[in-house]
VEXRONU-996988 format. One record per atom (N, C-alpha, C): z, x negated, y negated; atom name; chain; residue number from 1; residue in one letter. Coordinates in steps of 0.1 Angstrom, whole numbers, m for minus. Each point is the difference from the previous one (the first is absolute). Example, Ala and Ser with C-alpha at 12.3 -4.5 7.8 and 13.67 -1.06 7.14 Angstrom:
// VEXRONU-996988
<guke <78 m132 57> 'N' 'A' 1 'A'>
<guke <0 9 m12> 'CA' 'A' 1 'A'>
<guke <0 m9 m12> 'C' 'A' 1 'A'>
<guke <m7 4 m11> 'N' 'A' 2 'S'>
<guke <0 m9 m11> 'CA' 'A' 2 'S'>
<guke <8 8 m11> 'C' 'A' 2 'S'>
This chain:
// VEXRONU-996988
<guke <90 459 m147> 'N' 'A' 1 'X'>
<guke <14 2 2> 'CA' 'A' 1 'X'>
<guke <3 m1 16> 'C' 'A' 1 'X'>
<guke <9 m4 4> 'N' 'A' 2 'X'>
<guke <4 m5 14> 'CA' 'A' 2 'X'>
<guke <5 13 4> 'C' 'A' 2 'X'>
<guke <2 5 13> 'N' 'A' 3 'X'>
<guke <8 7 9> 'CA' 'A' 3 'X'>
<guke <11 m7 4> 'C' 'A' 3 'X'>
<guke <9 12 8> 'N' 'A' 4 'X'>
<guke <10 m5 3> 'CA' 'A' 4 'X'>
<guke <m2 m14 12> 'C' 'A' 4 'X'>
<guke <m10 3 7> 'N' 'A' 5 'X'>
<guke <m5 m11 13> 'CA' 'A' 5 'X'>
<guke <m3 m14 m11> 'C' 'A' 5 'X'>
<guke <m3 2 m11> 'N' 'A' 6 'X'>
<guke <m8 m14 m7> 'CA' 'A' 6 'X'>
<guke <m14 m3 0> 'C' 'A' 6 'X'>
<guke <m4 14 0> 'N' 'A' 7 'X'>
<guke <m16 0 3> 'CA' 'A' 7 'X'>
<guke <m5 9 m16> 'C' 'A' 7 'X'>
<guke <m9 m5 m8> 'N' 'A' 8 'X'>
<guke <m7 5 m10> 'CA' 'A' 8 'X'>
<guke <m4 9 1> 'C' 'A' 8 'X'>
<guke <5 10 m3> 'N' 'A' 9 'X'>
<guke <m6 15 4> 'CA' 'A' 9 'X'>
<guke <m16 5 m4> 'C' 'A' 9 'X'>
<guke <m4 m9 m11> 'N' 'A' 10 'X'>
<guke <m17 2 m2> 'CA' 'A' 10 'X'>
<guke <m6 m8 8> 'C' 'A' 10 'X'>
<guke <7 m13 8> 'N' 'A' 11 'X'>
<guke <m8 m7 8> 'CA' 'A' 11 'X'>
<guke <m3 12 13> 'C' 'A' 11 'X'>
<guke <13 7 7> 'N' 'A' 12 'X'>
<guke <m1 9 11> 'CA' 'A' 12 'X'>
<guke <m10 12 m3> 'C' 'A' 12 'X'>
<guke <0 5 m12> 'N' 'A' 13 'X'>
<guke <m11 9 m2> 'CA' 'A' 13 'X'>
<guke <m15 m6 m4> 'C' 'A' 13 'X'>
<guke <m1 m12 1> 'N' 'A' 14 'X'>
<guke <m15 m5 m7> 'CA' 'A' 14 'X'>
<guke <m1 m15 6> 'C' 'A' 14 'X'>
<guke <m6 2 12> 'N' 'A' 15 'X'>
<guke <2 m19 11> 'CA' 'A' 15 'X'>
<guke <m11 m5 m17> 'C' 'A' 15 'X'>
<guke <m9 1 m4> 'N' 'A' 16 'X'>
<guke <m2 m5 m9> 'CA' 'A' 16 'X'>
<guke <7 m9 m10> 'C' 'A' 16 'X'>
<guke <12 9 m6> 'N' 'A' 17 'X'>
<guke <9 m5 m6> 'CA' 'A' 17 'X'>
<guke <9 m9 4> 'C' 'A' 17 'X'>
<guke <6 3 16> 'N' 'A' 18 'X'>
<guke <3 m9 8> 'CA' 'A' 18 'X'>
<guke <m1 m18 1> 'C' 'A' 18 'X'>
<guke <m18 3 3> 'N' 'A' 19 'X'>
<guke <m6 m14 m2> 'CA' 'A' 19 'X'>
<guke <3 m6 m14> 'C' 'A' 19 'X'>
<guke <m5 7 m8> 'N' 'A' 20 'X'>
<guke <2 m5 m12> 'CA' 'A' 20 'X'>
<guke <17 m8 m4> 'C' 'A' 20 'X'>
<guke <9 11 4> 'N' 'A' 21 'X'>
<guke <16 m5 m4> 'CA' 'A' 21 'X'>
<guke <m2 m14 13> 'C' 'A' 21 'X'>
<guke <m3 3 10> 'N' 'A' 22 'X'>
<guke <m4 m14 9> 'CA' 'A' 22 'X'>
<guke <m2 m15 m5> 'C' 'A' 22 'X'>
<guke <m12 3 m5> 'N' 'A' 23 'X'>
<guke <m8 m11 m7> 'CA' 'A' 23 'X'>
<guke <10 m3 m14> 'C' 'A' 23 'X'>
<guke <3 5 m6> 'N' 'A' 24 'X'>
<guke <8 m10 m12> 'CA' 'A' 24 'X'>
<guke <15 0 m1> 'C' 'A' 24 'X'>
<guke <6 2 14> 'N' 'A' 25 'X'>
<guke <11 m6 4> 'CA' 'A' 25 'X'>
<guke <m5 m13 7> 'C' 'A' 25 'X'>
<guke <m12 1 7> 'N' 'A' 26 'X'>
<guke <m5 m13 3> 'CA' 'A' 26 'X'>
<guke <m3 m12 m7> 'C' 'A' 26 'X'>
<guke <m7 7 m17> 'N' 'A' 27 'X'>
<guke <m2 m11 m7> 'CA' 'A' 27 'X'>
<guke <12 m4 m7> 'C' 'A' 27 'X'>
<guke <11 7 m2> 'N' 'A' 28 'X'>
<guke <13 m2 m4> 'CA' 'A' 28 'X'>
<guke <5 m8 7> 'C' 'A' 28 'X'>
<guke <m2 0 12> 'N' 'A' 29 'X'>
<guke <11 m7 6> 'CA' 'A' 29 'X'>
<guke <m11 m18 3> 'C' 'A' 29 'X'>
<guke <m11 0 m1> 'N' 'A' 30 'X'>
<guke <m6 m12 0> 'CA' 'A' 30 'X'>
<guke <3 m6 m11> 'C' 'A' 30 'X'>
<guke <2 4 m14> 'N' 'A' 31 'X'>
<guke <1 m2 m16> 'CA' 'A' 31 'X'>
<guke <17 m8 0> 'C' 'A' 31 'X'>
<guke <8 9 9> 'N' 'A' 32 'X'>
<guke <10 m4 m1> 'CA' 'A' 32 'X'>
<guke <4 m11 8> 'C' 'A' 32 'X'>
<guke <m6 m2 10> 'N' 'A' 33 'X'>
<guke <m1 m11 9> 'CA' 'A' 33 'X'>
<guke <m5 m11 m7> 'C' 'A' 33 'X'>
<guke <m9 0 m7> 'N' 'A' 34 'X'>
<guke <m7 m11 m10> 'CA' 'A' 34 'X'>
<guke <7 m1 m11> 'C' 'A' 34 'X'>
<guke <7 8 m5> 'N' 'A' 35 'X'>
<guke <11 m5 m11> 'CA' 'A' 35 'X'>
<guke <11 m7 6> 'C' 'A' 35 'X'>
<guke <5 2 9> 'N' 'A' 36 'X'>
<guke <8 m1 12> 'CA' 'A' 36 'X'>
<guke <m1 m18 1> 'C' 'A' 36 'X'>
<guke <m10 m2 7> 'N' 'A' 37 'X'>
<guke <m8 m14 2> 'CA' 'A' 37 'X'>
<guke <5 m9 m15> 'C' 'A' 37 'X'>
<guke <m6 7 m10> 'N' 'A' 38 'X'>
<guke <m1 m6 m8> 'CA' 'A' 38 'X'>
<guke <10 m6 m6> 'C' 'A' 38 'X'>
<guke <11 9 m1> 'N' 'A' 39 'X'>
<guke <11 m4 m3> 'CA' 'A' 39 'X'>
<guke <9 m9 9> 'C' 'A' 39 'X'>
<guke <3 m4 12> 'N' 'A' 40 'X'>
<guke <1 m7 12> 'CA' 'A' 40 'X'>
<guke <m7 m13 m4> 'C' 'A' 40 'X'>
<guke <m8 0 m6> 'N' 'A' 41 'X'>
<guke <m10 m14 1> 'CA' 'A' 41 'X'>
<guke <2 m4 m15> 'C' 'A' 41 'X'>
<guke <m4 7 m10> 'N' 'A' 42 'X'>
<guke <11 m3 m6> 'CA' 'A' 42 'X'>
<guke <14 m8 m4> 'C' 'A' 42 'X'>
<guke <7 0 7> 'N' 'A' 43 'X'>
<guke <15 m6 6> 'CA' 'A' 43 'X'>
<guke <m2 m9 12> 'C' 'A' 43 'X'>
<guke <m13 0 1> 'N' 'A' 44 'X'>
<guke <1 m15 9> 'CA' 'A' 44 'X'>
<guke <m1 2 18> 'C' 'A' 44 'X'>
<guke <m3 13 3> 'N' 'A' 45 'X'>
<guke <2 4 12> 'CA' 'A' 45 'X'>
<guke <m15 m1 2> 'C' 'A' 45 'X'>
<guke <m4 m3 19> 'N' 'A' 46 'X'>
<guke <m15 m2 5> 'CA' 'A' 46 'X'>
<guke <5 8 10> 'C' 'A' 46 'X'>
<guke <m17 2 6> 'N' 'A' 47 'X'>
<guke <m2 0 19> 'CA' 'A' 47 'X'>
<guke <9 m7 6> 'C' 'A' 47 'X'>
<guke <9 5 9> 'N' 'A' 48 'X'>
<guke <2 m5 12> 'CA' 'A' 48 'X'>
<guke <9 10 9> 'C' 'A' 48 'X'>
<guke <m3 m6 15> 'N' 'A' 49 'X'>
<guke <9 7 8> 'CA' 'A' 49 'X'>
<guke <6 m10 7> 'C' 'A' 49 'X'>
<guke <12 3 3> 'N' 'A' 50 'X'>
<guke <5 13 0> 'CA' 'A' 50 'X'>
<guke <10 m1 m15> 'C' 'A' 50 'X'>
<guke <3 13 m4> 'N' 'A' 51 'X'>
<guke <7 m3 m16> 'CA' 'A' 51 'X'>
<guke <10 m6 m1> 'C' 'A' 51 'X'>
<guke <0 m9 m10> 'N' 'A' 52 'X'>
<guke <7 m13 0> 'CA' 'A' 52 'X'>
<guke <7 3 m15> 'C' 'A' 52 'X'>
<guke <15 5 m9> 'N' 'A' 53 'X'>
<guke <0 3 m10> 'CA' 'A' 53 'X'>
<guke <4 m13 m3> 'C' 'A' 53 'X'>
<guke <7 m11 2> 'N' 'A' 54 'X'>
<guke <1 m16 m4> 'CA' 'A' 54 'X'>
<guke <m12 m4 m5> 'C' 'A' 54 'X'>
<guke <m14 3 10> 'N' 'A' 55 'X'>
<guke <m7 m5 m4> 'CA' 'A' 55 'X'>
<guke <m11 5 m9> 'C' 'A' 55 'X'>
<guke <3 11 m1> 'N' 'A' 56 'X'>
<guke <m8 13 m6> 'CA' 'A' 56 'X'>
<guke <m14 1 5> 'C' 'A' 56 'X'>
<guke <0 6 12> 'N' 'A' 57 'X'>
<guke <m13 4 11> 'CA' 'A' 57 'X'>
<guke <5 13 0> 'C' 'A' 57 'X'>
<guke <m12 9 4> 'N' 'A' 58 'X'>
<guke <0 14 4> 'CA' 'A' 58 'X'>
<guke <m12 1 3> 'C' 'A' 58 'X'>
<guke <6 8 14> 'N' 'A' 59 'X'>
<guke <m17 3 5> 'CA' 'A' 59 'X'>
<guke <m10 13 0> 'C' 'A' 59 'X'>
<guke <12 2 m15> 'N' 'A' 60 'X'>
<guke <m13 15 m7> 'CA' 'A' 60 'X'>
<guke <m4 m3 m12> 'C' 'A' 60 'X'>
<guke <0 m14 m2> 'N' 'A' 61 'X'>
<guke <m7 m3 m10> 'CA' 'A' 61 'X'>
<guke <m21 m5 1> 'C' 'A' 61 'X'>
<guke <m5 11 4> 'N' 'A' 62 'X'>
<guke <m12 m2 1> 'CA' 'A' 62 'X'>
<guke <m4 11 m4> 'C' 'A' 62 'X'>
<guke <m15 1 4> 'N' 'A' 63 'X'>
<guke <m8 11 m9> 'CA' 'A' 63 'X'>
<guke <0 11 9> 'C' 'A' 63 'X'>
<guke <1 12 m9> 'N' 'A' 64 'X'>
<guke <6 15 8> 'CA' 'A' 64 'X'>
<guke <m7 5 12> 'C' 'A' 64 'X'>
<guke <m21 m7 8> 'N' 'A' 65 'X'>
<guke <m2 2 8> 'CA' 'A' 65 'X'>
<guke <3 m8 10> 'C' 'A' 65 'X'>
<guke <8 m9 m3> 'N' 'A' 66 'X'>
<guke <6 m7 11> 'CA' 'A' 66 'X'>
<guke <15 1 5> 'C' 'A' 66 'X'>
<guke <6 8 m5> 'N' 'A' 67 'X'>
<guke <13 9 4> 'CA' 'A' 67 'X'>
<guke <0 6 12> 'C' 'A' 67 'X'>
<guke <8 1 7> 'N' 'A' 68 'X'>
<guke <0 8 12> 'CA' 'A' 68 'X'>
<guke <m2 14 m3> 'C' 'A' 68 'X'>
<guke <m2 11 4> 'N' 'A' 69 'X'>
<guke <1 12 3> 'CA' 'A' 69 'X'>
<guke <13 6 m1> 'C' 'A' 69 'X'>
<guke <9 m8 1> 'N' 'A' 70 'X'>
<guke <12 2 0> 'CA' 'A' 70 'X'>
<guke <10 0 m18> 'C' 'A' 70 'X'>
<guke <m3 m13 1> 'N' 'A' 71 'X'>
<guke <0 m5 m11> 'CA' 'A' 71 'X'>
<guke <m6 7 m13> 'C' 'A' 71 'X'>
<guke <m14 8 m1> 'N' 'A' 72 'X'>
<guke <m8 6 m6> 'CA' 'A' 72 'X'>
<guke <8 14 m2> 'C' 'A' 72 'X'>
<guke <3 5 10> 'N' 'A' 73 'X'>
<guke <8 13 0> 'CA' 'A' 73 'X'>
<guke <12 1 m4> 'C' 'A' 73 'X'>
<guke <10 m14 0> 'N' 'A' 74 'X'>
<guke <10 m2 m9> 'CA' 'A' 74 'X'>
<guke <m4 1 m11> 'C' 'A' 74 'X'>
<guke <m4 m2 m6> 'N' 'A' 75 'X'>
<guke <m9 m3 m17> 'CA' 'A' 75 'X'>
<guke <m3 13 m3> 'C' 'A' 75 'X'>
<guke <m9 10 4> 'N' 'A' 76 'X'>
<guke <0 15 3> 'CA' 'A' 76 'X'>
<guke <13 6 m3> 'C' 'A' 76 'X'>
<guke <5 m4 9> 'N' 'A' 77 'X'>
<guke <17 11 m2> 'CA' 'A' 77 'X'>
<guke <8 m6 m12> 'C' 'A' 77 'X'>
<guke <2 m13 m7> 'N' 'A' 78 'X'>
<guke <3 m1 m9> 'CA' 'A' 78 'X'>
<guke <m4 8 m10> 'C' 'A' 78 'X'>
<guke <m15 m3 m5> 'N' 'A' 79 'X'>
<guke <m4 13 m9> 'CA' 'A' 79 'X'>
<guke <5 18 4> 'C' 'A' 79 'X'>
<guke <m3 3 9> 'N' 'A' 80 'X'>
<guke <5 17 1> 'CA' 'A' 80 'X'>
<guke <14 m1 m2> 'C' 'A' 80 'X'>
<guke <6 m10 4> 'N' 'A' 81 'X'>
<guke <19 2 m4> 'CA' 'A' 81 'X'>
<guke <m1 7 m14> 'C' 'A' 81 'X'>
């Protein structure tokens, strides 16, 4: 259960648990990135930059360790929403 801040209150009492809620928001949000992909390609969309929707390019269509850091932590906050 979340607190008012948005913090898992067994994660604050147990960094163990923490990690754990960590790691499979992480794998969630890689899972969903790859269904993500999948569907994009799919419908005919590839690699490219910069994003071209005429042409159907995006350039987060690659594999989730080659995402920015930025990019990765977008993916992250989608899941916790």
């Amino acid at each position: 259960m979340r607190g008012a801040d948005g913090v898992h209150r067994a994660a604050a009492a147990d960094p163990d648990v923490g990690r754990a809620i960590d790691d499979r928001i992480d794998k969630l949000a890689q899972l969903e990135h790859e269904r993500w992909c999948q569907e994009r390609r799919g419908k005919g969309w590839v690699y490219g930059e910069p994003r071209d929707d005429t042409r159907r390019r995006h350039p987060a269509l690659r594999l989730w360790g080659e995402l920015s850091p930025d990019l990765q932590e977008m993916n992250r906050n989608e899941i916790r929403a």
